[in-house]
C-alpha positions as CSV (number, residue, x, y, z in Angstrom):
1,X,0.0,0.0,0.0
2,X,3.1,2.4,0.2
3,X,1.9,4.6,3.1
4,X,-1.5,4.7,1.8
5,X,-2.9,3.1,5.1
6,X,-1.1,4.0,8.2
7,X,-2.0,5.7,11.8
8,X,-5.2,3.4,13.6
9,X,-7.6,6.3,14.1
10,X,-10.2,4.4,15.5
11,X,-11.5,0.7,16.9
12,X,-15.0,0.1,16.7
13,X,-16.3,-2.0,19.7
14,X,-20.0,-3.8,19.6
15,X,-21.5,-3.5,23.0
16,X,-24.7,-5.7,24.7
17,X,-24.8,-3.2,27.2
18,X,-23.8,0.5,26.1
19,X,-24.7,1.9,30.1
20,X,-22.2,-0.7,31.6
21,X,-19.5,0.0,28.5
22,X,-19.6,3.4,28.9
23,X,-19.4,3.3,32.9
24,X,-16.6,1.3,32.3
25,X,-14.5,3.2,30.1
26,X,-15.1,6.8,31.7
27,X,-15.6,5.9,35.2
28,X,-13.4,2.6,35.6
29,X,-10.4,3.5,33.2
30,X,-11.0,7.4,33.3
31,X,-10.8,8.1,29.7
32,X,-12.4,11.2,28.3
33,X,-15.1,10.7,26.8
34,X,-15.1,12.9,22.7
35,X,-18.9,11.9,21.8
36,X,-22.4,10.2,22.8
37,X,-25.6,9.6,21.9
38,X,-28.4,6.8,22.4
39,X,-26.5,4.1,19.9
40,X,-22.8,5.2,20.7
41,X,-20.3,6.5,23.0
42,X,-16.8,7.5,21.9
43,X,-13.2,7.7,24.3
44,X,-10.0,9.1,23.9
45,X,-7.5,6.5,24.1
46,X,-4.1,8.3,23.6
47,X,-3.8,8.1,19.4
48,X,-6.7,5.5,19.2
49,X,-10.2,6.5,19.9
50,X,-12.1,3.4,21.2
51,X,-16.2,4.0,19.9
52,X,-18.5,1.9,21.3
53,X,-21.4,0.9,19.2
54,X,-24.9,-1.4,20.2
55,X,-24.4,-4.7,18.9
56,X,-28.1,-4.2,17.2
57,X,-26.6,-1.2,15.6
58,X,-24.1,-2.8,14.2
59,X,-25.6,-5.1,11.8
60,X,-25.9,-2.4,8.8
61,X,-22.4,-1.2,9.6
62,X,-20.3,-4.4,8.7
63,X,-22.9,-5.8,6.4
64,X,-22.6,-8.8,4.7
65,X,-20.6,-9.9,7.8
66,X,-22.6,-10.6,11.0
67,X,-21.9,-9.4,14.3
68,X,-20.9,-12.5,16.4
69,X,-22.8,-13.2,20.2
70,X,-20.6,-13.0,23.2
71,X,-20.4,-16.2,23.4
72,X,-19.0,-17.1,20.3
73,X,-15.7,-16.5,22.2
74,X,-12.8,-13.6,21.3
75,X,-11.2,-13.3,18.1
76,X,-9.1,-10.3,18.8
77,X,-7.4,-9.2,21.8
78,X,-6.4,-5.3,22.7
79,X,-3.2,-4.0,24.0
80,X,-2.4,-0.9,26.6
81,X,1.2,-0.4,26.8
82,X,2.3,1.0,30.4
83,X,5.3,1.3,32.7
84,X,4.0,-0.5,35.3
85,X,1.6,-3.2,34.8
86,X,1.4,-4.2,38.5
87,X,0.4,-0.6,39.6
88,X,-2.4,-0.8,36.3
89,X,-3.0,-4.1,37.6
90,X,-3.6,-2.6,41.3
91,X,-5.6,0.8,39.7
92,X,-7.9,-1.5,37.8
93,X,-9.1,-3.8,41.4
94,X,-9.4,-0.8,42.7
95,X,-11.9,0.4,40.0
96,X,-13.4,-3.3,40.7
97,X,-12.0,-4.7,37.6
98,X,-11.3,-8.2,37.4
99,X,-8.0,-9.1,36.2
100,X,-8.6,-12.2,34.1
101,X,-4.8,-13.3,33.9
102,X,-1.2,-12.6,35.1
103,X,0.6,-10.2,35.6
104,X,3.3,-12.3,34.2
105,X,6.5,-12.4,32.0
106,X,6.1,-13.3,28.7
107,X,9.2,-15.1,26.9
108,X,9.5,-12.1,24.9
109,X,10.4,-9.1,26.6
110,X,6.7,-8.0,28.1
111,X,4.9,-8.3,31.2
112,X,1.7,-8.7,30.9
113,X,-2.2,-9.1,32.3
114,X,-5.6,-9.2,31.1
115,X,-9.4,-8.2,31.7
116,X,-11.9,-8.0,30.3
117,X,-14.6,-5.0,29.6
118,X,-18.6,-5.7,29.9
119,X,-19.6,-6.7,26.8
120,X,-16.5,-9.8,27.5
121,X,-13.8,-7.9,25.0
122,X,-10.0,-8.7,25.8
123,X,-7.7,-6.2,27.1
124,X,-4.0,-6.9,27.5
125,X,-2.2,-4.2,29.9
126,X,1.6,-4.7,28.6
127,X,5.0,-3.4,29.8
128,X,8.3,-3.6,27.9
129,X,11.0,-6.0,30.3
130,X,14.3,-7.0,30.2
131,X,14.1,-10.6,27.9
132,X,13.9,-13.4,30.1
């Protein structure tokens, strides 16, 4: 593509719930939150903005492909890079977020840990280490 496509603007999340996502993204993570209205909610992520979307809305959007139930399991997994992923790791309990896995050292230079937002989509937390 030669440059053509470069700098992720924007991730697109489907949400079941959009109350609970958006609780969870401006009140549990603390990021700002750039737009909202009845179907959508949109944050400020650092150079990404994360929208949230209803999972009914989002049928037209990505037409012909469908938008998958919950518990069709992940496909994709999304990272945060951080300094400390023990102090995210202690932030995010104290928000009352679960921490699914870890933290842990990874075989190739991160440590990392997971959780998971309302609507079940992965979030990696990751911090650059000395390899193992």
């Amino acid at each position: 593509m030669g440059g053509l496509l470069h700098d992720l603007g924007a991730i697109t999340l489907f949400c079941d719930d959009l109350e609970a996502s958006r609780s969870f993204y401006g009140d549990a993570l603390g990021w700002t939150l750039l737009f909202a209205d009845d179907n959508s909610a949109a944050f400020d992520a650092g150079n990404t903005i994360v929208n949230l979307l209803r999972a009914d809305e989002a049928v037209e959007l990505i037409a012909p492909a469908v938008v998958a139930p919950r518990t069709a399991g992940s496909r994709m997994q999304l990272s945060i890079f951080t300094d400390d992923v023990d102090a995210a790791c202690d932030s995010l309990r104290t928000a009352g977020i679960a921490i699914a896995s870890g933290p842990m050292n990874r075989p190739w230079g991160m440590r990392t840990a997971t959780f998971h937002d309302p609507s079940g989509h992965v979030w990696e937390i990751a911090q650059e280490i000395a390899e193992a």
